[in-house]
C-alpha positions in Angstrom: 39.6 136.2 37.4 40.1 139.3 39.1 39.7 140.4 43.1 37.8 143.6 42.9 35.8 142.8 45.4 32.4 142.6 42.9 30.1 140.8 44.4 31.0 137.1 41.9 34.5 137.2 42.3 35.7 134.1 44.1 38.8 135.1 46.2 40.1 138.3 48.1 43.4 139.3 48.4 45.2 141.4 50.5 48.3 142.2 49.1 51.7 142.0 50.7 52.0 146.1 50.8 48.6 146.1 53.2 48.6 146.2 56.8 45.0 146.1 58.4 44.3 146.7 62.1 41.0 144.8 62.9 39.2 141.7 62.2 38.4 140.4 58.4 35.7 138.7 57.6 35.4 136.7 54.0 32.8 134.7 52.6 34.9 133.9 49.9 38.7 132.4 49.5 41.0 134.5 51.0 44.6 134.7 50.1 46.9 137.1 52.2 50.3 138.3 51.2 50.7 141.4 54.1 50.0 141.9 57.0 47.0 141.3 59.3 46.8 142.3 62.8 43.2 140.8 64.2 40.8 137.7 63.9 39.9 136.4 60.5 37.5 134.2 59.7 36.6 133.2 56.4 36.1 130.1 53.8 39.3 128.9 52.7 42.6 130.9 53.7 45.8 130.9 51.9 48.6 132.5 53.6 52.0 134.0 51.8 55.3 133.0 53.2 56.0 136.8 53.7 52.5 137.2 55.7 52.1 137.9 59.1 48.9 137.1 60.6 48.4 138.5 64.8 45.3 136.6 66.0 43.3 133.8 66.0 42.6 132.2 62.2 38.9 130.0 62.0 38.3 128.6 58.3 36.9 125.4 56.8 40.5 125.1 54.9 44.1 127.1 55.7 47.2 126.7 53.8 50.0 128.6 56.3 52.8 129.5 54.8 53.9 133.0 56.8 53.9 133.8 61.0 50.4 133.1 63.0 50.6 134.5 66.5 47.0 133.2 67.3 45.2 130.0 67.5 44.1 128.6 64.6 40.4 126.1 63.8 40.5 124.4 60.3 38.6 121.3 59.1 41.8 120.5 56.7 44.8 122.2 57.6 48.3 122.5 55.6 51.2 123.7 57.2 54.3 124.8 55.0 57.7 124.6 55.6 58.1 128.2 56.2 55.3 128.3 58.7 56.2 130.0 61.8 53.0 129.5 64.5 52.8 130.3 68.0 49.2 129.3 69.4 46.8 126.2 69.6 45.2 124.6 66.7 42.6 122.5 66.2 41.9 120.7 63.2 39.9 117.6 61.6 43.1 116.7 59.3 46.3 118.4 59.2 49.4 117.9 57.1 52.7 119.3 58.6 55.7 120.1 55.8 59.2 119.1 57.4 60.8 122.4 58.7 58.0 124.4 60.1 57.9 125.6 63.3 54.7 125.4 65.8 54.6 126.1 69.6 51.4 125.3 71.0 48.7 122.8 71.6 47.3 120.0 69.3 43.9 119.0 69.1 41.3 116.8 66.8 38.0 118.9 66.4 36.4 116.0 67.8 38.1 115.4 70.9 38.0 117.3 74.7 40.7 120.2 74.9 44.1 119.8 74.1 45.9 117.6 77.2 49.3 118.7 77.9 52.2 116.6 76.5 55.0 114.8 79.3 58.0 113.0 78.8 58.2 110.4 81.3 61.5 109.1 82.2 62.5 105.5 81.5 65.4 104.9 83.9 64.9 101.2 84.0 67.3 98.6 82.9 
């Protein structure tokens, strides 16, 4: 298996010396090991720990591993313990390793916009 970029070759990859300025568009797999500054939208993404990725992330499947600035839509989403994600995701099932870190808003594919969390004090006794 190679990623040439021929026209039967099942993943993409931008390696982790590549920085690209603009939005990427895959209708294959798409793994990414540098750094991406723009949209990207493709089949199934799979992100290095090393990775930066600056905007929003829309695939059927994402394994995050790296820093998303950016919201992110999956239909199965895997966050890893190195994950670093500032921005609102919504997903149809997720799976958070122990030890990432997300700021932002949760929400089910199938529900209204994310609501906003409160802690309501108990101060009864």
């Amino acid at each position: 298996m190679s990623a040439t970029g021929a026209k039967n070759t099942p993943f993409s990859l931008i390696g982790g010396d590549v920085t690209i300025s603009g939005n990427v568009t895959a209708s294959v797999d798409l793994h990414v090991d540098g750094v991406v500054e723009g949209d990207i939208s493709c089949a199934a993404l799979v992100q290095g720990a090393e990775s930066r990725i600056i905007g929003h992330v829309t695939a059927q499947s994402a394994r995050l591993a790296g820093l998303v600035d950016g919201s992110i839509t999956a239909e199965e989403l895997v966050v890893e313990r190195s994950a670093r994600i500032t921005g609102d995701v919504r997903y149809e099932r997720i799976t958070i390793e122990a030890g990432s870190r997300i700021d932002g808003h949760f929400a089910h594919k199938d529900n209204a916009p994310a609501a906003e969390l409160k802690l309501i004090a108990n101060d009864g006794a």
